[in-house]
Structure formats: structure tokens, C-alpha cells
C-alpha positions in Angstrom: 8.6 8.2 -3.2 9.5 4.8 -2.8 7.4 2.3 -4.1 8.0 -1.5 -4.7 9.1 -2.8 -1.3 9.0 -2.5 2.3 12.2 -1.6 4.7 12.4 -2.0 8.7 15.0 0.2 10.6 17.4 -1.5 12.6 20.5 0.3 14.3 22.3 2.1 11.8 20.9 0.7 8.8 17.9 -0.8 7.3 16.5 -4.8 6.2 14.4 -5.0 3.3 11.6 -6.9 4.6 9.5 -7.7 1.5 10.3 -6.4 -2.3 7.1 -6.7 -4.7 7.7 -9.2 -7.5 8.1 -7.8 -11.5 4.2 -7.3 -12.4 3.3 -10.1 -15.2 -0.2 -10.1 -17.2 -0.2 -12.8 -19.8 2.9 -11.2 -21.9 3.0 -7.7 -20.8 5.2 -7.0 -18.2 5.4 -4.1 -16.1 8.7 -1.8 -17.1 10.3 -1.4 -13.8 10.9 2.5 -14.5 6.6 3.1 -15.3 6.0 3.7 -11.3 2.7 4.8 -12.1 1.9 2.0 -15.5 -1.5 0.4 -15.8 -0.5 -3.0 -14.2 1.1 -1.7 -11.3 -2.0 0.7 -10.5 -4.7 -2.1 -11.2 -5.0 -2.6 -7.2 -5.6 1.1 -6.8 -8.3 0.9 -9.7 -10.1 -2.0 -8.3 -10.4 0.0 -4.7 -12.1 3.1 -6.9 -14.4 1.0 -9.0 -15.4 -0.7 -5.7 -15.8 2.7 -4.2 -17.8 4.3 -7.2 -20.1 1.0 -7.1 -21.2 1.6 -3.0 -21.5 5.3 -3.6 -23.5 4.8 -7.0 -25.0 1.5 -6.6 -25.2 1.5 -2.7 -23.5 -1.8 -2.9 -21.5 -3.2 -0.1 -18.1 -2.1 0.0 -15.3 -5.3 0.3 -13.7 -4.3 3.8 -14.7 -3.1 7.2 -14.3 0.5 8.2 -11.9 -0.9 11.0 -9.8 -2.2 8.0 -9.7 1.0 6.7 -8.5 2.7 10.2 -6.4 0.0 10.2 -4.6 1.0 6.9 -4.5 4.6 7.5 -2.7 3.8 11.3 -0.3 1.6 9.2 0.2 4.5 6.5 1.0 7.2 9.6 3.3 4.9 11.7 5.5 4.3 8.3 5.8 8.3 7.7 6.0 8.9 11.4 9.4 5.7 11.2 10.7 7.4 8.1 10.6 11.1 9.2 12.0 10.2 12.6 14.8 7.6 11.6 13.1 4.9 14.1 10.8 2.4 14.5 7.0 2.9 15.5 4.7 1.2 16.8 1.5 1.1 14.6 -1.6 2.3 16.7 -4.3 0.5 17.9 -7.5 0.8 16.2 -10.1 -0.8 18.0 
């Protein structure tokens, strides 16, 4: 698995469209080779504890189910481009 940056297809080769920058907390920084280190999972984390915190607390969660649709079309349409060597269009999820 890739993780780290985004690629398009185009032709015969591919353009790096956006590369996450080094991960810096005060004087830590992320080592490139820890994929799976504490600062480069804090997003994932947040989304959990935000999770936990509707399903305990029945607070509100931060995003719209249509953002979450949204995310999932976006997730398929990148495996869908990468298994099939082409672009796709991202599904509409209205």
C-alpha cells in the first residue's frame, strides 16, 4: 500500500498530484519508514474518538452521511483506476 501522496494516470505514465508533507509535532517528527507511527495515524484516531463519542455519548458526529458516501465513492473510483490502469470517474452521490 501506498500511502503519502496521490497519483493521476495519464497515457503511459503517471503525475503525482499532491505528496503529504513530513509530519512535524513540536520536535518529533514522523520517521518516513513508520507508515503506521502515532503522528501519521492521529487523523484516523480523531475519526474513532469522534465515532466512540456519537455511539456512546449520542453526540453529533462532525460530517454529513453524504460526506461519508462521498468518501467511500472516492475510495472505490481510486481502486477501481488502479486495478484497471485508467482513469475513473468518481460516482455521484446525491
Amino acid at each position: 500500500m501506498t500511502v503519502g501522496f496521490g497519483r493521476l494516470g495519464r497515457g503511459d505514465g503517471w503525475e503525482v498530484l499532491y505528496e503529504q508533507p513530513p509530519f512535524r509535532n513540536r520536535d518529533l517528527v514522523a520517521d518516513a519508514d513508520d507508515l503506521f507511527g502515532p503522528l501519521r495515524l492521529r487523523a484516523f484516531a480523531d475519526q474513532l474518538q469522534d465515532f466512540q463519542r456519537a455511539v456512546i455519548d449520542h453526540a453529533p458526529l462532525p460530517f454529513m452521511a453524504r460526506d461519508a458516501r462521498a468518501g467511500v465513492a472516492m475510495v472505490e473510483a481510486v481502486e477501481r483506476s488502479a486495478r484497471e490502469c485508467r482513469t475513473v470517474r468518481v460516482q455521484s452521490t446525491t
